[in-house]
C-alpha positions in Angstrom: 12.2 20.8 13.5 15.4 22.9 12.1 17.0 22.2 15.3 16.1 18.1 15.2 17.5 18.0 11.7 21.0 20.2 12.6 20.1 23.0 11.0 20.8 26.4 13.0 18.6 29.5 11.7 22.4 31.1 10.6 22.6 28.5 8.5 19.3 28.6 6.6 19.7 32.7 6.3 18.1 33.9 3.8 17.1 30.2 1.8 13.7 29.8 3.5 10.6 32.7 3.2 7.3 31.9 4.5 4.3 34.0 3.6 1.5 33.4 5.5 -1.5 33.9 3.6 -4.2 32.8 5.5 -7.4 35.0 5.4 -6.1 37.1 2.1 -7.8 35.0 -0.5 -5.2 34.3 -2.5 -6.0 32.7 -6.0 -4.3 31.7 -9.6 -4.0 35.9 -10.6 -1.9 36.4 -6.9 0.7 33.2 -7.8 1.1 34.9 -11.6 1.5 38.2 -10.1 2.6 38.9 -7.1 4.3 35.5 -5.9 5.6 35.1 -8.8 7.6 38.3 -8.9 8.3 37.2 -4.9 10.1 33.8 -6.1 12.2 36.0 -9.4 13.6 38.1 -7.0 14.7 35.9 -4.1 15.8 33.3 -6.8 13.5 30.7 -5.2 14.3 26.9 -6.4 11.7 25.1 -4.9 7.7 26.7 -3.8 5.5 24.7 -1.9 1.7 26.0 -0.9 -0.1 24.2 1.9 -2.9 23.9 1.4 -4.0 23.7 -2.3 -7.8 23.7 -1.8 -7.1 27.1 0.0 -6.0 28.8 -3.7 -9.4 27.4 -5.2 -12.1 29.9 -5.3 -14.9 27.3 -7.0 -14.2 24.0 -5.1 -12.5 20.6 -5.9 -15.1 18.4 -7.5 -14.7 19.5 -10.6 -11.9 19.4 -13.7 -13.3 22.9 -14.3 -12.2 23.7 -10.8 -9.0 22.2 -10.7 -7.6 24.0 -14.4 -6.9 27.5 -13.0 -4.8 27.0 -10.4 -3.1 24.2 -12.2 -2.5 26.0 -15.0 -1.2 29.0 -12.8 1.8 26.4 -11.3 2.6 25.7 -14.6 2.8 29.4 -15.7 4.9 29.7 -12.2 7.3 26.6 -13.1 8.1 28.2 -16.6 8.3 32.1 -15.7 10.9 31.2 -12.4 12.5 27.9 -12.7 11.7 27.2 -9.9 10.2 23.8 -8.9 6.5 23.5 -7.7 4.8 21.6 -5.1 1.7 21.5 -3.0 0.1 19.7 -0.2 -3.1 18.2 -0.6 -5.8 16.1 1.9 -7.2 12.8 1.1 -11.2 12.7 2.0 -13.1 10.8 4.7 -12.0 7.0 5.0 -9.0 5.2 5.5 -6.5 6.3 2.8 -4.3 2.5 2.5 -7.9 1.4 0.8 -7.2 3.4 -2.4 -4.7 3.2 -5.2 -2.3 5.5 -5.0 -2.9 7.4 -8.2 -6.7 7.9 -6.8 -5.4 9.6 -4.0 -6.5 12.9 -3.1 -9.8 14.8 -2.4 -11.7 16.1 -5.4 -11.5 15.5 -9.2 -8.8 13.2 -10.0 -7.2 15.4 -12.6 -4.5 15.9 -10.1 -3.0 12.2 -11.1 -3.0 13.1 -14.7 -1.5 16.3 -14.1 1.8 15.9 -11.2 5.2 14.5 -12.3 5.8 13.2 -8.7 3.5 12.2 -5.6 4.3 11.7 -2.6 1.6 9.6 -1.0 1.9 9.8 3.3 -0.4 6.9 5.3 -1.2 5.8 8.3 1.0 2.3 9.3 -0.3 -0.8 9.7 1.0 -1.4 12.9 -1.6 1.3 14.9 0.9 3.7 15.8 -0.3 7.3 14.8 3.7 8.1 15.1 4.6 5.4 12.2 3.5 6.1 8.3 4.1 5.0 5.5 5.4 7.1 2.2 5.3 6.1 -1.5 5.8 7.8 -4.7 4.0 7.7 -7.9 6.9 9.5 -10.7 5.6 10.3 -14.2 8.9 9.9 -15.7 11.2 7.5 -13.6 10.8 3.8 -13.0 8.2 3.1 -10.0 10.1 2.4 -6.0 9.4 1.1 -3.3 7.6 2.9 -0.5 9.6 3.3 3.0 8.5 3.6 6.5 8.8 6.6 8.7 8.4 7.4 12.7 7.8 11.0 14.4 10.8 11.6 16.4 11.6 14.1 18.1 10.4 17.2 16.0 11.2 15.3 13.0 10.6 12.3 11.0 13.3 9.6 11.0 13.4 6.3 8.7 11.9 3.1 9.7 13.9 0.8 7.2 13.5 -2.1 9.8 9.8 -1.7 9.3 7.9 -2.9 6.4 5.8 -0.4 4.6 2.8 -1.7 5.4 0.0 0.8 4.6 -2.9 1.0 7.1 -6.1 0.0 5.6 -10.2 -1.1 7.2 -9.2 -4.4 6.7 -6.2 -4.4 8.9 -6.6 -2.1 10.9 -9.4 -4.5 12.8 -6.8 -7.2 13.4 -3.9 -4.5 14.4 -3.7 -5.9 18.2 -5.1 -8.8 17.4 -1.0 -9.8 17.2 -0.6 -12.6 20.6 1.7 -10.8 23.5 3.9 -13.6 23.1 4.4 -12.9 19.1 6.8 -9.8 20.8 8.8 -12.3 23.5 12.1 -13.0 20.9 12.4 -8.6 20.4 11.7 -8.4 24.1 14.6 -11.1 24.8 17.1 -9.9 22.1 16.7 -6.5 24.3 18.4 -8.0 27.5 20.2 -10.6 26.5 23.1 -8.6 27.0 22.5 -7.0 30.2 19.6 -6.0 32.6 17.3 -2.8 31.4 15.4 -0.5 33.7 11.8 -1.5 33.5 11.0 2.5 31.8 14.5 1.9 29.5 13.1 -1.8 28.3 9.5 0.1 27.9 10.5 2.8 26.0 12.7 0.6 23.7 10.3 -2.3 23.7 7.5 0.0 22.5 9.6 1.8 19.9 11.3 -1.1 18.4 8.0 -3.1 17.7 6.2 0.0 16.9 3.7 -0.7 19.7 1.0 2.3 21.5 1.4 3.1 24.6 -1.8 0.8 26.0 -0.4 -2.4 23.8 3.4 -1.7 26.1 1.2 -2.1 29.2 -0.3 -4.9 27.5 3.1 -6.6 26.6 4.7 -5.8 29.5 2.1 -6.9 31.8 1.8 -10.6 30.7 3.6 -13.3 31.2 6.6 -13.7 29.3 9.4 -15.1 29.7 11.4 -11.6 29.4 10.1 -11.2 33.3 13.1 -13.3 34.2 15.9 -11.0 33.7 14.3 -8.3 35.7 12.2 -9.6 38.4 
């Protein structure tokens, strides 16, 4: 990912620690202890945990649950400076079919409680490469949410797609798009010159955000596109 995003590990030095916690139980005590004193000594500006239900000894059902380790960021926020984050998983069912400040497994305290979210979904279109992010800021006037593709160890904006969130509703009609709906993106692709069949699959697929079965798909019927190769 470092290397997909033109960073070299000389470069990063001594600006990213990583302690890996599994299997030590850490809890609310540990991040106003020991982590604590971790980030004041390495000047740390920004401390993410992934994930947060890992730090909860009780659950996630409950407010009661949730207060401990909220309050523990808080405590960590004021004693360092530093900024706080945390990842967090959405429970079973498609995620576009909730509001975004219901987001989240467990008690939803966590929306009352952030200053920023950063939502991530799954993309209408039926890529599992393609998602869509939004944000939900406490303080600062609400924007738009973007699109985003896996690419290459890294994710790269979509702007040419809209951010269209995946949801049970459309996700039944997400091939139900006719072959020949992609024929004008097919055409713009050679209009300039003749494409390798592989070259014009790859970039057909990736341009209209397509899986790999729904490229066959395209690519096998009959549009006019076959003209400038066959």
């Amino acid at each position: 990912m470092a290397k997909a995003l033109g960073f070299t590990a000389k470069e990063l030095g001594e600006n990213l620690h990583i302690i890996n916690a599994r299997g030590r139980g850490v809890t609310d005590a540990d991040l106003k202890k020991e982590i604590c004193q971790i980030a004041l000594e390495n000047k740390v500006e920004f401390v993410a945990f992934d994930p947060l239900y890992k730090l909860m000894a009780e659950g996630e059902n409950g407010v009661a649950d949730f207060r401990p380790i909220l309050s523990a960021f808080d405590y960590l926020a004021e004693e360092t400076g530093a900024t706080v984050g945390y990842v967090h998983h959405d429970p079973k069912g498609e995620a576009g079919d909730r509001n975004l400040q219901d987001r989240g497994s467990g008690s939803n305290i966590l929306g009352r409680d952030y200053d920023a979210c950063f939502a991530l979904s799954a993309h209408g279109c039926g890529d599992d490469n393609v998602a869509v992010v939004e944000l939900l800021l406490r303080n600062y006037p609400p924007r738009n949410g973007i699109s985003i593709a896996w690419d290459e160890h890294c994710f790269i904006p979509r702007p040419d797609l809209p951010a269209e969130k995946r949801t049970s509703k459309n996700k039944k009609n997400a091939d139900k798009l006719s072959l020949a709906d992609y024929e004008p993106q097919a055409i713009k692709l050679v209009n300039d010159r003749p494409l390798k069949i592989s070259v014009f699959k790859d970039q057909l697929k990736k341009n209209c955000v397509l899986t790999i079965d729904r490229t066959k798909a395209v690519v096998n019927g009959k549009i006019k596109v076959y003209q400038f190769w066959e």
